[in-house]
Structures are given as C-alpha cells and as structure tokens.
C-alpha atoms as an extended CHARMM CRD file, in Angstrom:
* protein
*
       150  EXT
         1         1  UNK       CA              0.4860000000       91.3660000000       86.2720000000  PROA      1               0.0000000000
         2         2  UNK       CA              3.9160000000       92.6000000000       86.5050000000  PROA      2               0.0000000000
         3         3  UNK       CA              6.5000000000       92.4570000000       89.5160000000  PROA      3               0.0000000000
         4         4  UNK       CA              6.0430000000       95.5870000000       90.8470000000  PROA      4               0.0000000000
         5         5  UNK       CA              2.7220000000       95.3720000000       91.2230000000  PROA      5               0.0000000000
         6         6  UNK       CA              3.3310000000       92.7420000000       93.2820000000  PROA      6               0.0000000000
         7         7  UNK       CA              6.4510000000       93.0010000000       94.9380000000  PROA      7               0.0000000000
         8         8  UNK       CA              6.7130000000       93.8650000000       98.6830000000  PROA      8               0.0000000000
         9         9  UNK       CA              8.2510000000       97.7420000000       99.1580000000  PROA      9               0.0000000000
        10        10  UNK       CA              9.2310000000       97.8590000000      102.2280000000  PROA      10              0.0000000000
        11        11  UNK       CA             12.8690000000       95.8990000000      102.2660000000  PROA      11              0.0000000000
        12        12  UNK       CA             14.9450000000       95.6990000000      105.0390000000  PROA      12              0.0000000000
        13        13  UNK       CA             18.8910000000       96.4950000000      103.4980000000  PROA      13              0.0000000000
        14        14  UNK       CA             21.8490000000       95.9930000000      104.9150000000  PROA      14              0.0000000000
        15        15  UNK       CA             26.0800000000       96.4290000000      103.9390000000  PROA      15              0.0000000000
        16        16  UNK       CA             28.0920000000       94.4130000000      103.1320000000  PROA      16              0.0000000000
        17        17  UNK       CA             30.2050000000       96.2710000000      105.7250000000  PROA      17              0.0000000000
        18        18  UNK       CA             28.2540000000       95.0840000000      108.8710000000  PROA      18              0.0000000000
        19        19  UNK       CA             28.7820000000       92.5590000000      111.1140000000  PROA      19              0.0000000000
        20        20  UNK       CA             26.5330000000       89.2000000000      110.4680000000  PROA      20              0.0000000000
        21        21  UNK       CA             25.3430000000       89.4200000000      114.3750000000  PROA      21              0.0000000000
        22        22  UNK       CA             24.1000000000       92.7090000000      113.6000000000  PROA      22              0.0000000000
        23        23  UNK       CA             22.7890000000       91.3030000000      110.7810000000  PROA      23              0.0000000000
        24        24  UNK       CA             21.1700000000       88.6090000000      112.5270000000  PROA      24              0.0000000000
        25        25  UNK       CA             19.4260000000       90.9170000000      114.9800000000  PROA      25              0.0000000000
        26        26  UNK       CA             17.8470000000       92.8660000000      112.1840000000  PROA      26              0.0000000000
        27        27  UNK       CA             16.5380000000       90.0470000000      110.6130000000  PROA      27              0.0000000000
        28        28  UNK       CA             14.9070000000       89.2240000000      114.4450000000  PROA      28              0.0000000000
        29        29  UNK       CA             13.5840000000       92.9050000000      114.6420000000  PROA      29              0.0000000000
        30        30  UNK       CA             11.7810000000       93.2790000000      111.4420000000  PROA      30              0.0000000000
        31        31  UNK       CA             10.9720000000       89.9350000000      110.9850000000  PROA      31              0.0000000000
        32        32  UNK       CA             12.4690000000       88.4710000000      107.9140000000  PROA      32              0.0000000000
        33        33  UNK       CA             14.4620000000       85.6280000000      106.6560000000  PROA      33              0.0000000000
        34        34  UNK       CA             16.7080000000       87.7120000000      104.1600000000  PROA      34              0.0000000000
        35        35  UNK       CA             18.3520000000       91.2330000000      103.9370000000  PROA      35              0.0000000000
        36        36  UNK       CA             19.3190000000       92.5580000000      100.6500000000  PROA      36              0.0000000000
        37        37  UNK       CA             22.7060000000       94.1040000000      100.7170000000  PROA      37              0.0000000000
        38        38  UNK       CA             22.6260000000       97.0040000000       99.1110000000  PROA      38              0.0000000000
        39        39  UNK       CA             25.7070000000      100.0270000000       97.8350000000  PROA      39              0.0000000000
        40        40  UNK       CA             24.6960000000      103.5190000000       97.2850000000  PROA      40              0.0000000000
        41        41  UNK       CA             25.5820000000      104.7090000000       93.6180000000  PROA      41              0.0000000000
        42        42  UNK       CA             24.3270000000      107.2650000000       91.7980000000  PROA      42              0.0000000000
        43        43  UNK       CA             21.3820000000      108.1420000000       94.5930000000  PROA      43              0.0000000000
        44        44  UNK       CA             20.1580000000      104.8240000000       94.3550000000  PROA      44              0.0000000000
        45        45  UNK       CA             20.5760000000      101.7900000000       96.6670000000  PROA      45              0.0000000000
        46        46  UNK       CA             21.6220000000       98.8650000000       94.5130000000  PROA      46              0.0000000000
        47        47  UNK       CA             21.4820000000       95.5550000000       94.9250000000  PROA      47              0.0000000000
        48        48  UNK       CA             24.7280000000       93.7780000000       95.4880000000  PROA      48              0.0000000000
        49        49  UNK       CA             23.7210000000       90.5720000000       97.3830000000  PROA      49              0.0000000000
        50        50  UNK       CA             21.4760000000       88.9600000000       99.4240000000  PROA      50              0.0000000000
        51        51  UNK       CA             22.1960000000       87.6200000000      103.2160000000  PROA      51              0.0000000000
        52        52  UNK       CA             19.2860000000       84.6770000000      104.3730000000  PROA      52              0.0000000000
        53        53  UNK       CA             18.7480000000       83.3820000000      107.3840000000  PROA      53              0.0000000000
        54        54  UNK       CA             19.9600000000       80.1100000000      106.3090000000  PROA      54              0.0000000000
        55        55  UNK       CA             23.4300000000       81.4410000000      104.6660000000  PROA      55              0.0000000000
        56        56  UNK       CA             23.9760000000       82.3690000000      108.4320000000  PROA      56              0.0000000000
        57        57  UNK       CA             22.8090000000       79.0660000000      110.2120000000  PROA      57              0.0000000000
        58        58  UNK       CA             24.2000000000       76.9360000000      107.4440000000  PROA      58              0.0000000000
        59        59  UNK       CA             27.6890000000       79.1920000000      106.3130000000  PROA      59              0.0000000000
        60        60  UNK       CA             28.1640000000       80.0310000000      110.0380000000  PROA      60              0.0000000000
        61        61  UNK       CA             26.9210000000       79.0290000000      112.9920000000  PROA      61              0.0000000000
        62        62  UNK       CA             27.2210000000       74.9340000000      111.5740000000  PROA      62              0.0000000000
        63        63  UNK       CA             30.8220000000       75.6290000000      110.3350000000  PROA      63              0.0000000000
        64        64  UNK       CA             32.5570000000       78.4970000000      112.4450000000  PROA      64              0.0000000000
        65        65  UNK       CA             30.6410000000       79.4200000000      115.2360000000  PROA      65              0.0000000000
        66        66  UNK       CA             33.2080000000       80.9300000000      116.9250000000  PROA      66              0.0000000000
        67        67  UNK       CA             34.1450000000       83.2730000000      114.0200000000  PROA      67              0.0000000000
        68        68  UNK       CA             30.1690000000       84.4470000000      114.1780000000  PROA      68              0.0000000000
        69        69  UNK       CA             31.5390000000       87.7180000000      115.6480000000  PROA      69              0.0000000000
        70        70  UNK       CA             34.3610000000       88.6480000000      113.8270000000  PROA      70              0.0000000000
        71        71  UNK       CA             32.1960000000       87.9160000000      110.3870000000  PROA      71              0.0000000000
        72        72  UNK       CA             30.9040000000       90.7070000000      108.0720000000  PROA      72              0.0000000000
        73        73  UNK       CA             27.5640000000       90.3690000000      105.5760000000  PROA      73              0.0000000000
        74        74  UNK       CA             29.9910000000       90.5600000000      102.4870000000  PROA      74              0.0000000000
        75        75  UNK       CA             32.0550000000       87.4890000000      103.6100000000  PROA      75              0.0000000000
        76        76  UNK       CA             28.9380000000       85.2760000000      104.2550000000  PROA      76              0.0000000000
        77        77  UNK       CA             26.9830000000       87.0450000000      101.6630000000  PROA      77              0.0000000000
        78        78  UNK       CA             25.0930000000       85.3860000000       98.3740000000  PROA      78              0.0000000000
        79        79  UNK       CA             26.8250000000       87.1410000000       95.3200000000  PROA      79              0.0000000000
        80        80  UNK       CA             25.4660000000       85.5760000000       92.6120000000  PROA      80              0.0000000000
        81        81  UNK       CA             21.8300000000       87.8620000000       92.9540000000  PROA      81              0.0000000000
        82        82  UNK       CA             18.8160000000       87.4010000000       90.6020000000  PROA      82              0.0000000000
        83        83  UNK       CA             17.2700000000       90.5720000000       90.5870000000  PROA      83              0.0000000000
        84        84  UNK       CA             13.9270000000       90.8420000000       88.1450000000  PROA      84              0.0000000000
        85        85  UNK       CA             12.7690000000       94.5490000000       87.1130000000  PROA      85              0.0000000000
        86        86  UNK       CA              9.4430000000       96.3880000000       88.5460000000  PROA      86              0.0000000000
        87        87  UNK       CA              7.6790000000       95.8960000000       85.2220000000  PROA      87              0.0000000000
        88        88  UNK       CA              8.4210000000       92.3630000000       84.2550000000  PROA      88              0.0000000000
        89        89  UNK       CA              5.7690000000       89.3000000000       84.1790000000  PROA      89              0.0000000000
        90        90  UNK       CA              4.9950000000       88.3540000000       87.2830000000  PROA      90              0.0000000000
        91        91  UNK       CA              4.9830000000       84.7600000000       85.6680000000  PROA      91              0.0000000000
        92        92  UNK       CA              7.5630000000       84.7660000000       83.6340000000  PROA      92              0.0000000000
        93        93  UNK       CA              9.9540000000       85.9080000000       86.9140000000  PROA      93              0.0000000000
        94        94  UNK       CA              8.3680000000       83.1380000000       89.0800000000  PROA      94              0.0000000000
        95        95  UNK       CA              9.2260000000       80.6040000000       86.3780000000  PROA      95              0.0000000000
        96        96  UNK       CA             13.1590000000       81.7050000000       86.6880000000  PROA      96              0.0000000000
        97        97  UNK       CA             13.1100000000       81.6160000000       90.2190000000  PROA      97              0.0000000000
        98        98  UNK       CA             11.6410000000       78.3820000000       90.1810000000  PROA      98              0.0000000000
        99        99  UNK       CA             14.0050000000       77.2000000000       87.9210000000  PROA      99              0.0000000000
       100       100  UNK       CA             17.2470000000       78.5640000000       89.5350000000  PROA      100             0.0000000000
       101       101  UNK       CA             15.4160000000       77.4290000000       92.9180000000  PROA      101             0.0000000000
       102       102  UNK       CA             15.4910000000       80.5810000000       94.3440000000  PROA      102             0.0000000000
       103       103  UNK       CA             12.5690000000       81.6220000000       97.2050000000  PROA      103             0.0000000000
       104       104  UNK       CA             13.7860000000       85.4650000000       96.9340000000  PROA      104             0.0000000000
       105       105  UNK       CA             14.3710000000       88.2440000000       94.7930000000  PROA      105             0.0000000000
       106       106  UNK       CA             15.2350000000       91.9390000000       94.7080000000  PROA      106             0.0000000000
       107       107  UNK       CA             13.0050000000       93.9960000000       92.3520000000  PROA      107             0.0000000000
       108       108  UNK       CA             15.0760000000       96.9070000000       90.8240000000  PROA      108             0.0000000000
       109       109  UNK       CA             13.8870000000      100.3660000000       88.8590000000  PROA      109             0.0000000000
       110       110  UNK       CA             15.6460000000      100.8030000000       85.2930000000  PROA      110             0.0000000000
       111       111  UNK       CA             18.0400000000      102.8360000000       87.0650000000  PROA      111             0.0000000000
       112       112  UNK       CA             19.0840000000       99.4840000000       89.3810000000  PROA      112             0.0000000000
       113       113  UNK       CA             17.8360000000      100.6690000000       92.0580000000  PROA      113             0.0000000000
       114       114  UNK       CA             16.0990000000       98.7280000000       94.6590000000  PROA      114             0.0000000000
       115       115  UNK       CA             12.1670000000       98.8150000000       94.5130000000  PROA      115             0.0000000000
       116       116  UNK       CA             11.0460000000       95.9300000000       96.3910000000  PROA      116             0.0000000000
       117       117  UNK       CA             11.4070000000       92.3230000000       97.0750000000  PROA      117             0.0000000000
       118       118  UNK       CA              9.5660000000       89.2990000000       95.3900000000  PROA      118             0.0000000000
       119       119  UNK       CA              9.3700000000       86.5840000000       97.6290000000  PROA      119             0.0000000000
       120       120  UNK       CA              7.2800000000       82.6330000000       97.2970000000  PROA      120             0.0000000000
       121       121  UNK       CA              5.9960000000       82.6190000000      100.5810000000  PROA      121             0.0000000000
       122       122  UNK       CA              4.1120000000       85.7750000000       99.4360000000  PROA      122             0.0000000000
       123       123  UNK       CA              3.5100000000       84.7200000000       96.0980000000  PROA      123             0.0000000000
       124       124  UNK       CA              1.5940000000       81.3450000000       97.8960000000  PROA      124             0.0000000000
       125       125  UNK       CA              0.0700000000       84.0030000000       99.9560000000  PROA      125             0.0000000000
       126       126  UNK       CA             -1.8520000000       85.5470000000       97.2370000000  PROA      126             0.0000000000
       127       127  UNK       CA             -2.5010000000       82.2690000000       95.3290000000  PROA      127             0.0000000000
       128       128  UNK       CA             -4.2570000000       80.9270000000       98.6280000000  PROA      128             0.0000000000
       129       129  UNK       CA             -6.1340000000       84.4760000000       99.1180000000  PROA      129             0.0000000000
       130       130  UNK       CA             -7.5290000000       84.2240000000       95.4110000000  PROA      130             0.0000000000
       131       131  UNK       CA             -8.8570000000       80.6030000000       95.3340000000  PROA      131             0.0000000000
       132       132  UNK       CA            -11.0100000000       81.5470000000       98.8560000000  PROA      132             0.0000000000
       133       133  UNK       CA            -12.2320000000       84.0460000000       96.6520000000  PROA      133             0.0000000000
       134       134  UNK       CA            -13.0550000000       81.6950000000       94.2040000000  PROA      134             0.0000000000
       135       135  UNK       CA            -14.7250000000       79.0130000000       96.4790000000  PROA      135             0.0000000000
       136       136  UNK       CA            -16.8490000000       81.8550000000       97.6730000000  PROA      136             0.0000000000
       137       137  UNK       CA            -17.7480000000       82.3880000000       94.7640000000  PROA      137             0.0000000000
       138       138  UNK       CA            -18.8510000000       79.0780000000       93.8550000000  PROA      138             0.0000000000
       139       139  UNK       CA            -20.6230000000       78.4960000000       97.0320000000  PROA      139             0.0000000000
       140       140  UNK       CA            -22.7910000000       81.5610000000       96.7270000000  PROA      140             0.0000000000
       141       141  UNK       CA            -23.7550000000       80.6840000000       93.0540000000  PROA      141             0.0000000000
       142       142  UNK       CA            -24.4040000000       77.3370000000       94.0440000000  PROA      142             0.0000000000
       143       143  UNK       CA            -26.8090000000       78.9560000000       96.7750000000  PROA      143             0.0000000000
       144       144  UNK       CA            -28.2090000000       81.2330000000       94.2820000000  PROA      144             0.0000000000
       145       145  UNK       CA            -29.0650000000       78.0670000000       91.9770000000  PROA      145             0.0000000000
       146       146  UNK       CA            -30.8750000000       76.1530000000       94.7040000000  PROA      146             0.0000000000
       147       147  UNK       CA            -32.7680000000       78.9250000000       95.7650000000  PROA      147             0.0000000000
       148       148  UNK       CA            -34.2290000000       79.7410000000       92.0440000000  PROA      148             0.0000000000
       149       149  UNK       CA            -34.8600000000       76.0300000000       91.6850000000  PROA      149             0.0000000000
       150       150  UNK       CA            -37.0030000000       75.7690000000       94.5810000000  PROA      150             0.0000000000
C-alpha cells in the first residue's frame, strides 16, 4: 500500500505569515492538532513547515504568553519537515516516522506539492478497523464450524 493511498487529502494550510492566534483558531475550527505551512511556487503549495498544537502550548503559551499576539506561524513554526511522497510504502514511511518520532507528515506530488497528510492517530485508526474485520471473521467461521459439526 503506498502513502497516497492512504494519506488524508483534505489538509488544513496555513503561512508562515499569519499570526499563531489565527492559527490557533483554525486549528479549533477544522479540528486538528497541526497545520502545514505551506508557500506557493510554481502553482503548487509546498510544504515549508509544520505548526502543532503542542509547538503553540509548549513554544508559547508556557514560555511567552504575553507575546502570543504579536507571534507569527514562521517564528513558532517546525522547520525541520519530513515530508514522504504519494507513492511511497506505506510501511517503509511509518518506520521513519517512528524512528524520527514524528506523529505527522505532509505527503507531497513529484512536483513538491502538497497532496495530503499522513498522520498515526489515523494510521491506528485503520489498524483497529482491520483486526474487527478480522475477529468477525473468525467468529463467523467459528459459527460456521459448529453448525456443520452438529
């Protein structure tokens, strides 16, 4: 299976231009711990960083809360961005991430554009959907077995 296959589309971007309350509120609206800042270049929306949840709590509101407002995504910001591309491994991608401990990552076209987003909590998501599917499985054979032997 490959990332984009996988991947979740819809991403919710943000520049590195904004201002981290904005930022904040976005991440309320749609729902999501991160926001992949993005630069337009060449007709494509590339990847340039990625703002969490926690870089705000943790970079922000625990050190300079009173700076919260006068604080843009680039200066808060993660720069150092593992992106993986739309037709890599799904395994072997989830095997850097887990390695670099990272819970998040922008999925990019040849062209480095953004695609998607690869995330754990989705990953566990579909691990957990596929073993019901399994024990279903199993408990309907093992049905199936009783009944013939009967």
């Amino acid at each position: 299976m490959t990332v984009g296959e996988f991947c979740t589309r819809e991403v919710v971007v943000v520049g590195k231009h904004n201002n981290i309350v904005e930022a904040a509120r976005l991440m309320r609206d749609y729902h999501v711990g991160d926001l992949v800042v993005v630069e337009k270049k060449n007709g494509e929306q590339v990847p340039v960083g990625i703002l969490t949840d926690r870089d705000i709590v943790v970079g922000v509101i625990a050190v300079e809360p009173d700076r919260m407002h006068s604080l843009l995504v680039g200066d808060v910001m993660s720069l150092e961005l593992m992106m993986a591309q739309e037709d890599e491994n799904l395994s072997d991608v989830l095997k850097r991430m887990s390695s670099s401990g990272v819970r998040r990552i922008p999925v990019i076209n040849r062209a480095g554009g953004l695609e998607g987003i690869l995330s754990i909590d989705d990953c566990i998501e579909q691990v957990c959907e596929e073993m019901t599917d399994m024990v279903k499985l199993i408990t309907v054979q093992r049905k199936r077995e009783s009944l013939q032997r009967s």
